[in-house]
MARROTI-377379 format. One record per residue (C-alpha): residue number from 1; x, y, z. Coordinates in steps of 0.2 Angstrom, whole numbers. Each point is the difference from the previous one (the first is absolute). Last residue first. Example, Ala and Ser with C-alpha at 12.3 -4.5 7.8 and 13.67 -1.06 7.14 Angstrom:
// residues 2
pt n->2 x->68 y->-5 z->36 .
pt n->1 x->-6 y->-17 z->3 .
This chain:
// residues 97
pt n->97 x->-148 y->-181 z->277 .
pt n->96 x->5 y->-17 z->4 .
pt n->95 x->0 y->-4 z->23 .
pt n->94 x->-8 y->-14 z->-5 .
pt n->93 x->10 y->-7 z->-12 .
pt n->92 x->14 y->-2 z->13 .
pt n->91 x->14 y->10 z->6 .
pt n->90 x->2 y->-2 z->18 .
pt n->89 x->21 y->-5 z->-3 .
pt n->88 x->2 y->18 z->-8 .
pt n->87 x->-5 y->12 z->12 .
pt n->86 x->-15 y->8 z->-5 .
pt n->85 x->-1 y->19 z->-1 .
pt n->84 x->9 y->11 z->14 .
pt n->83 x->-15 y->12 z->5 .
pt n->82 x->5 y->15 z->12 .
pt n->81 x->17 y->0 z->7 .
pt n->80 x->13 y->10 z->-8 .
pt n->79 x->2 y->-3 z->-18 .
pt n->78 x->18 y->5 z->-7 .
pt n->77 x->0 y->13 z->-14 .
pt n->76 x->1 y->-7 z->-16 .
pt n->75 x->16 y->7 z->-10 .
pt n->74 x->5 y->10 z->-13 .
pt n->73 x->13 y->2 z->-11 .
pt n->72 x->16 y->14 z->-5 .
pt n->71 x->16 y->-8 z->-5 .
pt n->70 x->8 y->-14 z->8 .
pt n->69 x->19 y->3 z->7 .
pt n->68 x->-5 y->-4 z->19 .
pt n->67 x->-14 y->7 z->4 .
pt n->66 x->-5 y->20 z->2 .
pt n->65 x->13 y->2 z->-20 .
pt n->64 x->-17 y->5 z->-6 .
pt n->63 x->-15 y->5 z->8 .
pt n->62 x->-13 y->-15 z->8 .
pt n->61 x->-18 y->3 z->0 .
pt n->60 x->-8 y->-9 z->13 .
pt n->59 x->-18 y->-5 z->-5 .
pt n->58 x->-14 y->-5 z->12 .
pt n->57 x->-15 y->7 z->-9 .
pt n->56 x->0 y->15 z->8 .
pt n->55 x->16 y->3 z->-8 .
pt n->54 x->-4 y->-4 z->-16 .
pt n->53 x->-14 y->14 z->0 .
pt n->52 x->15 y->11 z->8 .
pt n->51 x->10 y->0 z->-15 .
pt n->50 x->-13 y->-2 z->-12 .
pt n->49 x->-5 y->19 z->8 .
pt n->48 x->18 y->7 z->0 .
pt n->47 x->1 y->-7 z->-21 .
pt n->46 x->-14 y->8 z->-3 .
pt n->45 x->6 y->17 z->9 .
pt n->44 x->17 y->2 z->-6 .
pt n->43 x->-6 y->-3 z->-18 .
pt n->42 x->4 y->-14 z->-9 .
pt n->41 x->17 y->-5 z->-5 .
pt n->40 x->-6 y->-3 z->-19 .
pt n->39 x->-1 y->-16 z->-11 .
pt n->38 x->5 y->-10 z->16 .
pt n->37 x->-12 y->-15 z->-5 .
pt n->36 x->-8 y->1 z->17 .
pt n->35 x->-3 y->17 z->-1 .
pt n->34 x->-11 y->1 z->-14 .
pt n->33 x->-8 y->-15 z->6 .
pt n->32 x->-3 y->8 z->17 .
pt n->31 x->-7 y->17 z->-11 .
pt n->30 x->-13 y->-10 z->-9 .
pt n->29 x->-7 y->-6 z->15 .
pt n->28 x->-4 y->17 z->5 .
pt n->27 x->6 y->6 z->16 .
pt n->26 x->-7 y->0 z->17 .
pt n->25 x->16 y->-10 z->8 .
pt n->24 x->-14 y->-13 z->7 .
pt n->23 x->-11 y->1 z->-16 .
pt n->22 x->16 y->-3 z->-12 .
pt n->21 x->7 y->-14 z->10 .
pt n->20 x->-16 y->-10 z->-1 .
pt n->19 x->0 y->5 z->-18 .
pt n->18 x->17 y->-6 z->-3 .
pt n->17 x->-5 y->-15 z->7 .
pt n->16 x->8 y->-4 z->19 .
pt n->15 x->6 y->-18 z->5 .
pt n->14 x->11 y->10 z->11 .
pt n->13 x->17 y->-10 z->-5 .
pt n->12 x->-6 y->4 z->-20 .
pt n->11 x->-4 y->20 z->4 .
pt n->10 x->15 y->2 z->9 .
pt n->9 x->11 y->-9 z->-13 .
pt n->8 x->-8 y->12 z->-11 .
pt n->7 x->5 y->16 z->7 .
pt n->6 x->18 y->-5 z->6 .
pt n->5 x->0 y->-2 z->-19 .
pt n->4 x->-7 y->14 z->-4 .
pt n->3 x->14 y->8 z->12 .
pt n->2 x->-4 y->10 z->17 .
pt n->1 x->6 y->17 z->6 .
């Protein structure tokens, strides 16, 4: 289904804390980092539900062998419309967070 590294890539493009991820898969945090180290497989389920937390997020998850020669990965889903940030040449101190 998906890799722990798939898994933590995801996490790290989303900006997402594994407790963040955790309360929008509804599982313990303590499973994420489980999974994220790949010590198991996980179970069918956990990994399903991180799978589709991701998703919602705005993760592609890419198999292996879909891409060229690469391996499996993931990818951020392209933003439609909605709120494109600050284009580069009206950045100022102003406009800091």
């Amino acid at each position: 289904m998906i890799t722990a590294t798939q898994m933590r890539g995801a996490r790290a493009m989303t900006g997402m804390s594994i407790e963040q991820l955790a309360a929008a898969s509804g599982l313990p945090a303590a499973t994420i980092e489980t999974m994220e180290r790949d010590e198991q497989d996980g179970e069918p389920h956990a990994l399903l539900a991180v799978k589709q937390a991701l998703e919602a997020a705005g993760i592609i998850f890419i198999a292996s062998g879909n891409h060229d020669e690469g391996g499996p990965g993931v990818r951020l889903r392209a933003r439609t419309g909605g709120d494109e940030g600050i284009r580069p040449e009206n950045l100022n101190a102003a406009n800091d967070d």
